[in-house]
N, C-alpha and C positions, 0 to 999 in steps of 0.2 A: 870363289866360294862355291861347294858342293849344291846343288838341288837338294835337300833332303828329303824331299817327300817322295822320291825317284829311288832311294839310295837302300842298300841292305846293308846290316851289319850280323858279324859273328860275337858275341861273346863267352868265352869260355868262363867257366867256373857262376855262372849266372842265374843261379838260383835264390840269393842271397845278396844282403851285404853288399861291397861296392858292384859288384856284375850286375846285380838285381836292380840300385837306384840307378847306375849307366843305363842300363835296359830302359828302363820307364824312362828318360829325360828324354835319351834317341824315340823312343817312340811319340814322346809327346809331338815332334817332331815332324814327326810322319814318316819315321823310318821304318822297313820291317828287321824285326830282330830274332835270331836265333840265338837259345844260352845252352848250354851245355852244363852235363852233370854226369857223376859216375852212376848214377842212380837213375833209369828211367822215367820209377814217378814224382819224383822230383823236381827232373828238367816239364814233365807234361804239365803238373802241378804250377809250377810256378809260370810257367807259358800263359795257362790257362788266368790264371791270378794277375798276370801285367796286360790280355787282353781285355778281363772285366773291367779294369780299372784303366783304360786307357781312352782316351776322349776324340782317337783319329783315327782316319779306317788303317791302319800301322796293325798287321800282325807280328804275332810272336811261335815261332817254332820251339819246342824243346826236346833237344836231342841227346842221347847217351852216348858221351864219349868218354876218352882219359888220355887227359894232356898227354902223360907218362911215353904213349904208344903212337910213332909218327902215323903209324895203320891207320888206327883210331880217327885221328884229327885228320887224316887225308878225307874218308870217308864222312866224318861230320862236314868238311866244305863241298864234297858232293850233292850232299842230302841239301845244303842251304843252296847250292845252284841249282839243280832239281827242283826246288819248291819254288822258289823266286827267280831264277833267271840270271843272277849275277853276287857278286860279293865285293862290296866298295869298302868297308871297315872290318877291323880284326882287331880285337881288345883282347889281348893276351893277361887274362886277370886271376886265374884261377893260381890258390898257394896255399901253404898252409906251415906252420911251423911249430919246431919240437926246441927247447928251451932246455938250460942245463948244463953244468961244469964240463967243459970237456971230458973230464976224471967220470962221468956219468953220461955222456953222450952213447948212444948205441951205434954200431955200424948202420942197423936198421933205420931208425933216424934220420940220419944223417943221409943215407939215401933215398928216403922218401922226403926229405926236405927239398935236398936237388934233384931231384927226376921232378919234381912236381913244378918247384917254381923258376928253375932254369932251363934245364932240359924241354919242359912244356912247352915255354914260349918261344924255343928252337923248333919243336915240332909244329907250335903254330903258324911259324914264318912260313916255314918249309911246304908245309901243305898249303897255304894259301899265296905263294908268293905271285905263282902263272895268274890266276884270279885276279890278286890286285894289277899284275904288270897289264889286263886288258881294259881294266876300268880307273886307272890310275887313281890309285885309293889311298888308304890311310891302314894304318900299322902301328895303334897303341897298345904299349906293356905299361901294365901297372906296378911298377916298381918300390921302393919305399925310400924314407929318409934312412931307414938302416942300411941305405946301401950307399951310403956315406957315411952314417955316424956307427960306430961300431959301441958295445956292450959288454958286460960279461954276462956268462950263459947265452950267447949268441953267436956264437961261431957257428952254426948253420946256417941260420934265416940271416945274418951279415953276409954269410960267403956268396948265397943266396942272393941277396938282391946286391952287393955288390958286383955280381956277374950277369944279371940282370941290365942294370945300368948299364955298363959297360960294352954289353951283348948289342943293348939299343941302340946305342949312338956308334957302333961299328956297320949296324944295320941299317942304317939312314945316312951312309955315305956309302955301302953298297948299292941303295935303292933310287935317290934323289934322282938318277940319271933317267930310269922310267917314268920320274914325275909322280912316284910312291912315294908320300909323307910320311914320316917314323917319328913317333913322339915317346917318348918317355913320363911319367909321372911318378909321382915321389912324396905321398902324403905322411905325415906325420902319425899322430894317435886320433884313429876314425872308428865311430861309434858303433859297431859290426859284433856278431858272435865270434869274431877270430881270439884265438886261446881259449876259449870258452867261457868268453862276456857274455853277461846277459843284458843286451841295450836295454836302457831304463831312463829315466831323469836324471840320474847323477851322471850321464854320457853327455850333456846339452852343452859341455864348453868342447866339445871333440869336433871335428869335423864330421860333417852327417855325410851319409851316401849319397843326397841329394846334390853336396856343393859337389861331388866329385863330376856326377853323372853333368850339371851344369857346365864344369869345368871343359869335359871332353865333347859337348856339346859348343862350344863358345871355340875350342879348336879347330872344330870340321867346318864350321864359318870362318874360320880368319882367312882374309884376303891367301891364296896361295902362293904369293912372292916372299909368304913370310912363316917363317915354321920357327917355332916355338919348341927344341927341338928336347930339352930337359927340363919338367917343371916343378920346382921341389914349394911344398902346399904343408902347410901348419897350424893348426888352432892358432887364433888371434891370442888369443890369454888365456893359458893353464891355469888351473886352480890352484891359489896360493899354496904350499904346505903349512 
């Protein structure tokens, strides 16, 4: 099991929603955490918001990057070894998704669907791989259950986390040899502005951001002889129709 109070982590897409509740659970923790956003005040914003709210001396960096760009995300794992000294965790979380008939999909779409939520978390590897291979770390993508159950009006964010998954556990038989952990996750319907929800009460049978942030937290503790290496996570009971 990792020291956590020792340990830094990166996560992309972190100003929000699951990056945002992962962020606070690592820190409860005593981890420090950097999140990332295309938006400077944003990423400072929300930094500044999981430090107020945080009950350990665990800070929070927020930095401007974009998955999109390997540049980018080389440079945000600089800034987080420059501040802290190391990088033991990388939650590849940042996505977003455009819905719609094929017959209506855009090219545009369609490529900001994958540069974002594939592409990214190749960039995220890539830029932090040297990093993890010296602290022998952990390498979680937050993938989805849509990247096994497929939809109509989802052939992007399916193809999407279907290459996701698949990306990660090709990635965790590259890695395992450094003693670099690669986990996958694969939650179901989680209570987030994603599509453009507005979390409320009628969200309270979803999964919250907190079981996730719990979830990847409960990971970086399990015994290291034992890697959990895909973990597909579901609201307990939907709401009947």
């Amino acid at each position: 099991m990792m020291t956590l109070n020792t340990k830094v982590a990166l996560i992309t897409g972190g100003t929000k929603g699951i990056g945002f509740g992962t962020a606070k659970a690592l820190m409860a923790q005593g981890i420090h955490v950097a999140i990332t956003s295309r938006s400077t005040a944003a990423a400072e914003n929300a930094a500044k918001e999981l430090e107020d709210q945080c009950s350990t001396e665990a800070k929070a960096l927020g930095i401007k990057a974009d998955v999109r760009k390997l540049e980018s995300q080389q440079d945000a794992v600089k800034q987080v070894i420059d501040a802290f000294g190391q990088l033991d965790i990388v939650i590849a979380n940042a996505g977003l998704g455009h819905f719609g008939s094929i017959e209506d999909l855009t090219s545009k779409q369609w490529n900001e669907v994958i540069d974002t939520n594939l592409t990214g978390v190749f960039n995220s590897i890539k830029a932090s791989v040297a990093a993890l291979k010296k602290t022998k770390g952990y390498f979680i993508t937050i993938s989805s259950l849509a990247g096994t159950n497929f939809f109509a009006g989802g052939s992007a964010y399916n193809a999407s986390k279907f290459g996701v998954t698949g990306f990660t556990q090709a990635v965790m038989l590259d890695l395992r040899q450094y003693d670099i952990k690669v986990s996958t996750i694969m939650p179901g319907s989680v209570a987030t502005h994603f599509n453009g929800n507005d979390p409320s009460d009628k969200d309270a049978w979803k999964i919250q951001i907190e079981d996730i942030g719990e979830l990847v937290v409960d990971l970086i503790k399990m015994n290291p002889r034992t890697l959990p290496s895909k973990i597909e996570v579901r609201p307990t009971l939907p709401p009947s129709k």
